[in-house]
Structure formats: structure tokens, C-alpha cells
C-alpha positions as a Markdown table, in Angstrom:
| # | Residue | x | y | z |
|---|---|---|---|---|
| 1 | Unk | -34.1 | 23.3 | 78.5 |
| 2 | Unk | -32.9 | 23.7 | 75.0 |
| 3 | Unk | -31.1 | 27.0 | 75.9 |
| 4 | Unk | -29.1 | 24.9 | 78.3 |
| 5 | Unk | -28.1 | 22.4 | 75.9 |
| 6 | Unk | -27.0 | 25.1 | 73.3 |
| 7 | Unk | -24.9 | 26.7 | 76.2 |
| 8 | Unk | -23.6 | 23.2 | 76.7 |
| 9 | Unk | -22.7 | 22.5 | 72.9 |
| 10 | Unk | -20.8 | 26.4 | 73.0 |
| 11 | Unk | -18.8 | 25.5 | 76.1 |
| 12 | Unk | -17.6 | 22.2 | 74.7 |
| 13 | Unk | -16.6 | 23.9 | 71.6 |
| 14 | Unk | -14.7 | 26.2 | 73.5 |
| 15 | Unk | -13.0 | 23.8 | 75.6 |
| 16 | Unk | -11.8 | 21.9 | 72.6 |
| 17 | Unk | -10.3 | 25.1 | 70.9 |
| 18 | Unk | -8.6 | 25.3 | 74.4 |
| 19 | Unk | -7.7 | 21.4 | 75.3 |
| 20 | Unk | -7.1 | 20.2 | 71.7 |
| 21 | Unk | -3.8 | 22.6 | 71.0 |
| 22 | Unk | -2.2 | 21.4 | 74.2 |
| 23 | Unk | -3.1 | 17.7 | 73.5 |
| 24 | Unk | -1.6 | 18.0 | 70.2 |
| 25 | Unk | 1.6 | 19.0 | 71.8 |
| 26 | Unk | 1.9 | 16.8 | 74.3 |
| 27 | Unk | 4.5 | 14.5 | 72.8 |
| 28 | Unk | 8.1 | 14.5 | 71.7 |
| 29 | Unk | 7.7 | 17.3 | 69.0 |
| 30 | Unk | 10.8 | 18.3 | 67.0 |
| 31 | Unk | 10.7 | 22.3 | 66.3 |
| 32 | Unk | 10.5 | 24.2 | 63.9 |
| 33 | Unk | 7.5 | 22.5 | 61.8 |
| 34 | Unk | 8.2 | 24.1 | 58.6 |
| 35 | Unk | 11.9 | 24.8 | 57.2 |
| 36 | Unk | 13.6 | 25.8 | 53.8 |
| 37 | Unk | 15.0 | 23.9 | 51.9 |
| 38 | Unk | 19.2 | 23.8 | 51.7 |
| 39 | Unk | 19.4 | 26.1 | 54.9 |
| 40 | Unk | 21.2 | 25.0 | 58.1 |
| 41 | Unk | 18.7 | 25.0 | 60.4 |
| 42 | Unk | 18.8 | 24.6 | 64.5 |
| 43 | Unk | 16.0 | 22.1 | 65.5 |
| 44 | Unk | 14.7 | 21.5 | 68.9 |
| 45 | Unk | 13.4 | 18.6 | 70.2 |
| 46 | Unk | 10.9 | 19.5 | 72.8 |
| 47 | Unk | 10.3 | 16.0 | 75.4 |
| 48 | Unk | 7.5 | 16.8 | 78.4 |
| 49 | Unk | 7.1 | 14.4 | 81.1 |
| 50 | Unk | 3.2 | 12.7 | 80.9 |
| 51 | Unk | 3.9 | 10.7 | 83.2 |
| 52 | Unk | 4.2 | 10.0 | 87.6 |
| 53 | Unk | 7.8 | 8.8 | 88.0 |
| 54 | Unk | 10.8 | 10.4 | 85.9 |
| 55 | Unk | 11.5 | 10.5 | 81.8 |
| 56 | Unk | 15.6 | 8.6 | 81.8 |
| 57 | Unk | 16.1 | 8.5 | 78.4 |
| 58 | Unk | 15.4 | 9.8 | 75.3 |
| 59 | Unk | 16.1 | 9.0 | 71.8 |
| 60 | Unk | 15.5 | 10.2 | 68.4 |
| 61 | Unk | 16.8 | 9.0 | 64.9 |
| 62 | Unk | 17.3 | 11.5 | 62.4 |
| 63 | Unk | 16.1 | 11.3 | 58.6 |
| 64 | Unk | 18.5 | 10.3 | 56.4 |
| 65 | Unk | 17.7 | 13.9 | 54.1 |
| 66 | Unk | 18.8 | 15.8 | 56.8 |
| 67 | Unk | 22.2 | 16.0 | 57.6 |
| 68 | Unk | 23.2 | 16.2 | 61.8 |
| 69 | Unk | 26.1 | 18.7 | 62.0 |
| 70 | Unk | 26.4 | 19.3 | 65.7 |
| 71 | Unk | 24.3 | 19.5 | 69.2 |
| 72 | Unk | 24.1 | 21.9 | 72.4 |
| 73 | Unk | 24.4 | 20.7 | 75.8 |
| 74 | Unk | 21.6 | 20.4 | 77.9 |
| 75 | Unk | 22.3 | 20.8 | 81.9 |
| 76 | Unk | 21.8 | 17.4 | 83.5 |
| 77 | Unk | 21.8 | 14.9 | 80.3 |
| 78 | Unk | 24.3 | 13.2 | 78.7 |
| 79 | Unk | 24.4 | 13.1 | 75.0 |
| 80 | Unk | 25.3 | 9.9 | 73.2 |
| 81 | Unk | 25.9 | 10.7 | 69.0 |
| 82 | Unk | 25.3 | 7.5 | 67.3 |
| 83 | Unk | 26.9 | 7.4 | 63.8 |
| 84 | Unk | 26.6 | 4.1 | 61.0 |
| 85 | Unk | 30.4 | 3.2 | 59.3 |
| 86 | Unk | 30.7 | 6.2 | 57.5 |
| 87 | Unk | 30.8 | 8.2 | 60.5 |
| 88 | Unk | 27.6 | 10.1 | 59.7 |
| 89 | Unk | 25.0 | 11.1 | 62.5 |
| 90 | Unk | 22.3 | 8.9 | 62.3 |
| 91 | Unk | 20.9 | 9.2 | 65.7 |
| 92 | Unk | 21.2 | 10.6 | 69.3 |
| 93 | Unk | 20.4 | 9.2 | 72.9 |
| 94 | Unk | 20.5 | 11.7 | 76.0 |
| 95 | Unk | 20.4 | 9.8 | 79.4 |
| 96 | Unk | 19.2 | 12.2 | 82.5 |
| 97 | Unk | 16.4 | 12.8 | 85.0 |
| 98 | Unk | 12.9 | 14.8 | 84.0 |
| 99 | Unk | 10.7 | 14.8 | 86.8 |
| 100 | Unk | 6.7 | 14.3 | 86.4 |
| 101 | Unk | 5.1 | 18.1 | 85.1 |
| 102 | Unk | 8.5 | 19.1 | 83.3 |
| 103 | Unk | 9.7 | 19.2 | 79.8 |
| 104 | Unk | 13.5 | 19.4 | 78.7 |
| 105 | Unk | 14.5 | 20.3 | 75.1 |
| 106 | Unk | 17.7 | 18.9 | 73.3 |
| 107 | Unk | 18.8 | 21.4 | 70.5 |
| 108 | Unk | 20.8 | 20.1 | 67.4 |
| 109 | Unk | 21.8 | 21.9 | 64.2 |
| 110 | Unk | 21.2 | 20.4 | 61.0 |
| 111 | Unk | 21.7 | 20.6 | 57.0 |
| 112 | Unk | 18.1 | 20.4 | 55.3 |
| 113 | Unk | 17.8 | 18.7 | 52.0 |
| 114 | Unk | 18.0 | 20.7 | 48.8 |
| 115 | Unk | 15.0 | 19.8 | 47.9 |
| 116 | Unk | 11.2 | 19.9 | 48.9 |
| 117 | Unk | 10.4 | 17.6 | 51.5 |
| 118 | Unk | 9.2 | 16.4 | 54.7 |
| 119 | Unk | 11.5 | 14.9 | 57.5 |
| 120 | Unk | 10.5 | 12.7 | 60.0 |
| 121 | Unk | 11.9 | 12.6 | 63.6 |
| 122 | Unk | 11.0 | 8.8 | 65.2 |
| 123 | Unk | 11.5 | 9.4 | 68.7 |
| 124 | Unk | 11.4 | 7.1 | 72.2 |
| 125 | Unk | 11.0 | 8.1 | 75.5 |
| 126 | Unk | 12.0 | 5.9 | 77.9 |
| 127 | Unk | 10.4 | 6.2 | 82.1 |
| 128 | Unk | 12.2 | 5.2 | 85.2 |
| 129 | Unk | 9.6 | 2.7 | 85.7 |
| 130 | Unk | 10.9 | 0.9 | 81.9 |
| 131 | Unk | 8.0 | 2.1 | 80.5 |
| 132 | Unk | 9.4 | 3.0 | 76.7 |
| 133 | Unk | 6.9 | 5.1 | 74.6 |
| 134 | Unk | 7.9 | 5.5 | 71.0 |
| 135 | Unk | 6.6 | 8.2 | 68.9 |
| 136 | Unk | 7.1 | 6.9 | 65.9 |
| 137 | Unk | 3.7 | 6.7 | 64.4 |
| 138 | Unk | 2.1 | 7.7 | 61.1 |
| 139 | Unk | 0.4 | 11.2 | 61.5 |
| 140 | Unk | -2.9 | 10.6 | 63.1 |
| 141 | Unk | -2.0 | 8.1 | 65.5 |
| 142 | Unk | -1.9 | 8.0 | 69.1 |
| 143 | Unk | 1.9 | 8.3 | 69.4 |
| 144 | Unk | 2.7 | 9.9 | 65.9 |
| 145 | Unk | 6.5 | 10.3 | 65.2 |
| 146 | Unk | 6.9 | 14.3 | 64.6 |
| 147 | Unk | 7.9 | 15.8 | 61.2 |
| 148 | Unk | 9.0 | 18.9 | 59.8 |
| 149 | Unk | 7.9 | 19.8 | 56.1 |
| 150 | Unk | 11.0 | 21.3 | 54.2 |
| 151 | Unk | 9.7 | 23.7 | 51.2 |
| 152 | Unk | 11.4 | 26.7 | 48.9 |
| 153 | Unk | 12.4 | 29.6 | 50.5 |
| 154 | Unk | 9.3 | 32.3 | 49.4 |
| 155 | Unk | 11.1 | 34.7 | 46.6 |
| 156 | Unk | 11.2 | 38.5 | 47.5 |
| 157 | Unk | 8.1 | 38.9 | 44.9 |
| 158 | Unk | 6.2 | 36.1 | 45.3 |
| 159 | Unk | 5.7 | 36.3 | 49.4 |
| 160 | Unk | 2.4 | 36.1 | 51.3 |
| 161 | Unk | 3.2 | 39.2 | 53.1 |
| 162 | Unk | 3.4 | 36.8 | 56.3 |
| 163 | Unk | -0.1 | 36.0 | 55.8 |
| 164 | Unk | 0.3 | 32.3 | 57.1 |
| 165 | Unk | 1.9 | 33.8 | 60.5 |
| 166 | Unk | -1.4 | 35.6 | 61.1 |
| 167 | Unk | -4.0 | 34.0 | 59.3 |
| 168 | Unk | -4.2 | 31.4 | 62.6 |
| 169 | Unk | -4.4 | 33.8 | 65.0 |
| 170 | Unk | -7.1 | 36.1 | 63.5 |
| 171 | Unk | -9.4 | 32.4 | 63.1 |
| 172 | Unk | -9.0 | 31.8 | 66.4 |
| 173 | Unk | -9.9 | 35.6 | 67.6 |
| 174 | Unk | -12.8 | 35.2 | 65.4 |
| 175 | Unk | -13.9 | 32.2 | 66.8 |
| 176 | Unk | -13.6 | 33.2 | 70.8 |
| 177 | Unk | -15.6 | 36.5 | 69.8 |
| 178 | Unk | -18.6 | 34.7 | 68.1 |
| 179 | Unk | -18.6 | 32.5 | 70.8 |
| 180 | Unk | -18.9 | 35.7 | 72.9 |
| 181 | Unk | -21.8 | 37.0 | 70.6 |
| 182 | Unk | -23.5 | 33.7 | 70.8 |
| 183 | Unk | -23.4 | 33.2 | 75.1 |
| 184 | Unk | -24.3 | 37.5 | 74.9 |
| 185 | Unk | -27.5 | 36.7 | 73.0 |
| 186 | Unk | -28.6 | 34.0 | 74.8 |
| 187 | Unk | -28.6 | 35.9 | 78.0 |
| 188 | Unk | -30.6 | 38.5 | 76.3 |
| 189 | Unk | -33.3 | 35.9 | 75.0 |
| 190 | Unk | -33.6 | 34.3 | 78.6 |
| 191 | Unk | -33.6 | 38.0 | 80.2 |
């Protein structure tokens, strides 16, 4: 019975290592996550369908750091470039059909801040049905706007060797192979 139970506990742990990453992005996510500062950088804003009838519209409204320079068509959407009285891109609204189980992405280019930061990217997501779900939420929430952190570019001496690229991936191999070391010996203990 408690051999059972432990098996239980290891295969819920696995299945949120599995479930938890695709939860986490199953919202309007703007990509990339991390950006230098002062570089002209092309962001993606990645929209999937959650829902049974058809995403219509989708918005987003850009962070006053970052400066929108321009925007790449997207087959079947229309793209609407809001601006305030200075003519400056402040926001964009792109009016098409995403069927249930599909995800569309709207690329823009834009000029990051000189300076350290974090820009956030309040998005809403609008159904056929007029469901409107805004993702514009602190961090944590159930419908958390996405950001990006903007930092210094790493100098040539002072760099991690791309130690943060990998570091993820060998935690996560390390975790799916103790989990296989810990089903293994508990098949040996029953045997």
C-alpha cells in the first residue's frame, strides 16, 4: 500500500514537470522574455486559441520604454497601428479568424530602452462568442499580462559561457532521471 502511494506522489510530480510548462504558456505571451538593453529587437506576440468557437481580435498596448518601429503581416489578419497626437505607436489591434486548437503570432520590431528594465505587454483577446479575456494581470495571476526583462548586454569578459541557456535543461534531465532511479528501485524492492 505505501509503495503505491509513493509511485503515486512520483507520477504526479512528473506530470507537473510535464503539464505546468505548457500551462504557463498558454496565454498571450510576447517573445523574447529577456532582451538588451538599446538593441532593436523583433518581438513576437504568440496568441493560442483556449477556447470552442474562434479568437476575432486581438490587442496589445505597448510600454511606453519601448519604442514600436514597424510590424510584419500575418496572412488572414488585419493590422490596425494605433498612435496618441504625437504620432507615436502606442498600441495595435489585428482583426481575423483563429479557429479552436490554433495559435497565430503577430511579429513587430521594436527600440528597447537604454536602460535596465522590464516591459510589460497588456494584451486582450477577444472570441466570436464576445467573450474578451484580458491578460493584463500582475505576475501570478490567472490572466497575467506578459513581460520581457530588458538588462545589459553581457561584456566579452564578464559572460557566463551561456550557462543560463543550459543550466534549465540539465535540471530538468536531472530530474526525469532520478525519477527513473526512484520508479527502477521500487520495482526492485517489490520484486
Amino acid at each position: 500500500m505505501r509503495t503505491d502511494a509513493r509511485r503515486l506522489s512520483l507520477v504526479l510530480a512528473a506530470l507537473v514537470l510535464v503539464v505546468a510548462p505548457a500551462i504557463a504558456l498558454a496565454h498571450a505571451v510576447v517573445f523574447p522574455k529577456t532582451s538588451t538593453t538599446g538593441a532593436y529587437e523583433k518581438y513576437v506576440l504568440r496568441v493560442p486559441n483556449e477556447k470552442a468557437v474562434a479568437t476575432v481580435r486581438v490587442e496589445i498596448r505597448f510600454p511606453a520604454e519601448a519604442r514600436v518601429t514597424s510590424f510584419g503581416d500575418v496572412a488572414g489578419w488585419q493590422l490596425e497601428v494605433q498612435t496618441d497626437s504625437a504620432k507615436r505607436i502606442v498600441g495595435a489591434v489585428w482583426t481575423g479568424s483563429l479557429p479552436p486548437q490554433r495559435f497565430v503570432e503577430f511579429p513587430f520590431v521594436a527600440a528597447n530602452p537604454k536602460s535596465a528594465t522590464r516591459l510589460v505587454w497588456p494584451a486582450i483577446q477577444t472570441y466570436a462568442d464576445g467573450e474578451r479575456v484580458e491578460w493584463t494581470g500582475a505576475e501570478g495571476t490567472k490572466s497575467p499580462a506578459s513581460a520581457t526583462v530588458i538588462g545589459a548586454a553581457p561584456s566579452a569578459g564578464g559572460s557566463d559561457g551561456g550557462a543560463s541557456r543550459w543550466v534549465p535543461w540539465a535540471a530538468l534531465v536531472l530530474a526525469v532521471v532520478s525519477l527513473g532511479l526512484a520508479l527502477r528501485r521500487q520495482e526492485s524492492r517489490q520484486a
